[in-house]
N, C-alpha and C positions, 0 to 999 in steps of 0.2 A: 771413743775412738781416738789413737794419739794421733800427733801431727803427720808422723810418720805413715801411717792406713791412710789419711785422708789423703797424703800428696801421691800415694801409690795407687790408688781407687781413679783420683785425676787422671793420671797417667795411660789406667784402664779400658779410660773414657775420652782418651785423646791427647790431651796434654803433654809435651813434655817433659821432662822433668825442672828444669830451668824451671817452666813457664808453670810447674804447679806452685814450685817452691815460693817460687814471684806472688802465687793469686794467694797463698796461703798464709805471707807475710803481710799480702795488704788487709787482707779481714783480719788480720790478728791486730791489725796497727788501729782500726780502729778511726781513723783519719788520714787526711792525705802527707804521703811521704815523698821523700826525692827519690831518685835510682842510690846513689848511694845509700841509702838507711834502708834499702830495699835488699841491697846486696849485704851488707852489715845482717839483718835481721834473718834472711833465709839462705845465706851459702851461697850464693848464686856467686860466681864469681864477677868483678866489677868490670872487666874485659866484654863482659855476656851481658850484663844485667840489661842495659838500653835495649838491644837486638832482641830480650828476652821482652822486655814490657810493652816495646813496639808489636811484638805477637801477641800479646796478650788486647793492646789495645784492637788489632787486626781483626782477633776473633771475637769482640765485644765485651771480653771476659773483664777488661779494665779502661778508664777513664783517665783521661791528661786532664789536669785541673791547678788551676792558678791559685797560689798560697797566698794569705796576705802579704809578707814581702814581696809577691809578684813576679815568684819562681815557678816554676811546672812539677806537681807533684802527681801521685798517680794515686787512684782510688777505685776498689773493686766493685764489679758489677755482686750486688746482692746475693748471696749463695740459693738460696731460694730461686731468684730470677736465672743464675747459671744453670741450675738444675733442670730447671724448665727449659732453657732452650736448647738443652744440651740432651734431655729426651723428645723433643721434636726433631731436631737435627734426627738423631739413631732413627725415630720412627718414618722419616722421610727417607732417610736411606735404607731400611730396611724393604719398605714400599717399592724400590726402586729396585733393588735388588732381588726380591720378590715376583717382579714383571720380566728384568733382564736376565739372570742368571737362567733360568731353567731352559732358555733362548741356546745356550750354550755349550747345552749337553748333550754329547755323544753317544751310542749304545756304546758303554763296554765291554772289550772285548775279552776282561777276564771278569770270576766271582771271585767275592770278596771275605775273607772269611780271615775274621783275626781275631787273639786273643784279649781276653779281659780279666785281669789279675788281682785285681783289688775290687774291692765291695764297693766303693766310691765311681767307678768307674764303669763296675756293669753297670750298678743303677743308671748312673748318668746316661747309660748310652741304652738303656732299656727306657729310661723317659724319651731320648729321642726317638725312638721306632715309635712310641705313645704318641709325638707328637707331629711322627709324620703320616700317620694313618690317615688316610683318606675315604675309607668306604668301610671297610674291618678291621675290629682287634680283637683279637685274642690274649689271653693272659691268665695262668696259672699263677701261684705262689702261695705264702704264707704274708700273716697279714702285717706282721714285722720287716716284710721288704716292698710288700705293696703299695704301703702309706704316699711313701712319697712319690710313688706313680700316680695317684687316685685324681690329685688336680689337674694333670694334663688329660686324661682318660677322662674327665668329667667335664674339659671343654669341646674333650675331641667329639662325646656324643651331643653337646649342645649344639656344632656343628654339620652333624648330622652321622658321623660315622657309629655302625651296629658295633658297640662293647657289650661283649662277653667274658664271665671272668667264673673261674675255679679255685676258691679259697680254702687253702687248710686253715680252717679259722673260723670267728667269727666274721660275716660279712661286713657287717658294720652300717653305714648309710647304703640306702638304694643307689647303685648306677649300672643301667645298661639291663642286659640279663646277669644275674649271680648266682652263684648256690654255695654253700657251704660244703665242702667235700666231706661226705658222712659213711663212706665205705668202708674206713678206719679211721683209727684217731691221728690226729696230725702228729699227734710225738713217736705213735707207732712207725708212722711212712718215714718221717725225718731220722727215727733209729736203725727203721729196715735200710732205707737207702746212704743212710752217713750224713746226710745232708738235706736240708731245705733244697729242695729245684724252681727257679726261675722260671717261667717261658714265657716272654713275651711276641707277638708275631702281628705284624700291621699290615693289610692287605694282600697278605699267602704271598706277599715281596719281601719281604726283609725279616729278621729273627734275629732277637737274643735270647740265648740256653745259658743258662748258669748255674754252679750249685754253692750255698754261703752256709757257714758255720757259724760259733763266736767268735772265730777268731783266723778265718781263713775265706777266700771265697775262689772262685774262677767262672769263664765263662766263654762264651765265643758270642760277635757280632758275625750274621752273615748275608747273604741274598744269592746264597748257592740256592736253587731251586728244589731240588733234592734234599737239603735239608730243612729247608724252609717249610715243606709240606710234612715232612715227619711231626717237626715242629706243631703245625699247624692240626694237627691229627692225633697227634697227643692229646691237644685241649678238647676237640670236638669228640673224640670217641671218651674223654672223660662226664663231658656237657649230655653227652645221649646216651650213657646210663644212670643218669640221674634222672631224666627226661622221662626214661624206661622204668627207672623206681618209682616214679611220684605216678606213672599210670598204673603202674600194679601193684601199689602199696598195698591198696586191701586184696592181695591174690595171692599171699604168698611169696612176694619178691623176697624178703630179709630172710626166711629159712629158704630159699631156693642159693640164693647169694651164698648164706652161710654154709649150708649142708651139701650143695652140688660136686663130686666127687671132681669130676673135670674142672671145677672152677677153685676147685681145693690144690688140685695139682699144679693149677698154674700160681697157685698166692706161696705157694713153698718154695723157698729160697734156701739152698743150703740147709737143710734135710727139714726134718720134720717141727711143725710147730713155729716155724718163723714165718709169718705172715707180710704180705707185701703189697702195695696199695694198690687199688685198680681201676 
């Protein structure tokens, strides 16, 4: 990572800019420097640099120390030891934040319902519904958009929330209830419908719907109630006829499914012979 990432990561994590440039000239230096060779070596300008190292020394981040001539130079706290205080700090204030904020909040008085336009973005905001589930999750998709949900979905049920999931795919590791969606082949659904479909839905309150391609996606975040439950009812009326296959497998369920003239009628899409997932 160049110098550049690391003084911007600082930053990310609180710093200044002055005051990364500052901590990132003194680890480079190696031993202790003046303000001047401070400002010389990271940009810092020399109007700023004192005011800059007196923060630094402020927040622990650096040390005033006497050179052998018996000048005051300045020496960084350890990056390692930064690192550490600097996730104890976030995790006390997280803790803190965690107690207070929800202290705070209001019913609102609108739903929330907004677009998600980039594949980066639904996911992102589909692990967040993953990771504020509290009691249920539900969750549809293919197993190319699921991946990076699976770790939040995997602490949410070690802390005790029921995950259930419908995969076009293979499942992969055990989490939660699963089943591999086997009423059509996953490229079939993904060709029927144009698209891979998302749905993620965390205690029948909140939902992200999305559908991604290779090279396109969309989506919507919501906690419209109304569609929250559609949402939610997609997955389960997906989960209970599988429930309803695996009891009547030996009865006849796959030529019932297959050959049912009403169940035929409803998998035609746009005339005959185009089949659609169910």
């Amino acid at each position: 990572m160049s110098v550049h990432n690391v003084t911007g990561e600082l930053q990310r994590l609180g710093m200044s800019g002055y005051e990364a440039k500052a901590y990132v000239a003194l680890v480079l230096a190696a031993e202790p420097i003046n303000g001047y060779e401070v400002a010389k070596r990271s940009g810092v300008p020399r109007s700023a640099v004192y005011e800059t190292l007196g923060k630094l020394v402020g927040r622990g981040a650096a040390y005033e120390v006497r050179t052998h001539d018996d000048a005051i130079g300045y020496v960084p706290l350890p990056p390692r030891s930064l690192l550490e205080r600097m996730r104890r700090d976030f995790d006390r204030t997280i803790h803190i934040l965690e107690d207070e904020l929800p202290r705070l909040v209001s019913p609102s008085p609108v739903r929330l319902v907004h677009s998600l336009a980039e594949r980066c973005t639904l996911l992102e905001r589909a692990e967040d519904v993953v990771t504020a589930a509290e009691g249920e999750l539900y969750i549809s998709g293919w197993p190319e958009d699921l991946e990076g949900l699976t770790p939040g979905a995997r602490r949410a049920e070690e802390r005790g929330v029921s995950v259930r999931r419908v995969v076009f795919g293979p499942v992969g590791e055990p989490l939660g209830w699963s089943t591999e969606h086997r009423f059509s082949a996953p490229e079939t659904v993904e060709q029927n419908l144009g698209q891979r479909l998302l749905v993620v839905v965390a205690d029948r309150g909140q939902a992200v719907i999305g559908g991604l391609t290779a090279d396109r996606a969309w989506g919507m975040y919501t906690d419209d109630p109304a569609t929250v439950l559609l949402a939610v009812d997609y997955v389960r009326h997906d989960i209970a006829m599988h429930v309803v296959a695996d009891r009547y497998a030996d009865h006849g369920f796959d030529e019932f499914w297959a050959d049912d003239p009403a169940l035929r009628r409803l998998r035609d899409v746009g005339g005959p012979g185009r089949e659609r997932a169910g």
